[in-house]
C-alpha angles and dihedrals in degrees: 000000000000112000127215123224117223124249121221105213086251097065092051126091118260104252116213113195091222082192078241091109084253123091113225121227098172135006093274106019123077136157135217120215118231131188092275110353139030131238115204126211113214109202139082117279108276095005088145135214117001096353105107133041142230124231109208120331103243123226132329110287091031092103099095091044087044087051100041094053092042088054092046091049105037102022136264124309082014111158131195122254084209151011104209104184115204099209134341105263135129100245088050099042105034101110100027089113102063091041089064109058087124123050115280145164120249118188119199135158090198120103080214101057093049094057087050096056088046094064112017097030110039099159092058119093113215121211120185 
């Protein structure tokens, strides 16, 4: 069994609410809490279209939450340059299908995920 480490507060970064539904940790890094796991937006606030990325896609029925954090931090309409998926489970690639509607690159390391993003997520082009 893996075992966790404590942190003492002081060892943990500093979280801003940004009222944006993420809570910032750095200037261009923020996370969003899930029902059981976080995804996390890489980019600076209002960057815009392409210019920020997603880290994993949450659960199944996250998209709209997803959605709705990435346009009141980046900006409406703003895509993801990327998808990178941290592993292939189910917590981490749920609502990876309705992020992709437009081309994007998804990056995985996981066999799984690639075969995910064959069948499910055809408009998705998957680099390992």
């Amino acid at each position: 069994m893996t075992q966790q480490i404590p942190l003492d507060s002081r060892n943990r970064a500093e979280e801003i609410d940004r009222n944006d539904d993420t809570r910032e940790i750095a200037a261009d890094l923020a996370y969003l809490r899930t029902v059981m796991v976080n995804v996390v937006f890489f980019g600076l606030p209002n960057a815009g279209d392409r210019k920020w990325v997603l880290i994993d896609a949450g659960i199944m029925g996250a998209k709209t939450a997803i959605k709705s954090a990435a346009e009141k931090r980046f900006g409406a309409d703003a895509r993801p340059a990327a998808i990178i998926l941290t592993h292939g489970h189910f917590d981490h690639v749920g609502a990876l299908e309705g992020l992709v509607g437009d081309p994007v690159a998804v990056l995985s390391r996981s066999p799984f995920c690639g075969t995910l993003q064959g069948t499910r997520a055809g408009h998705a082009s998957v680099t390992r």
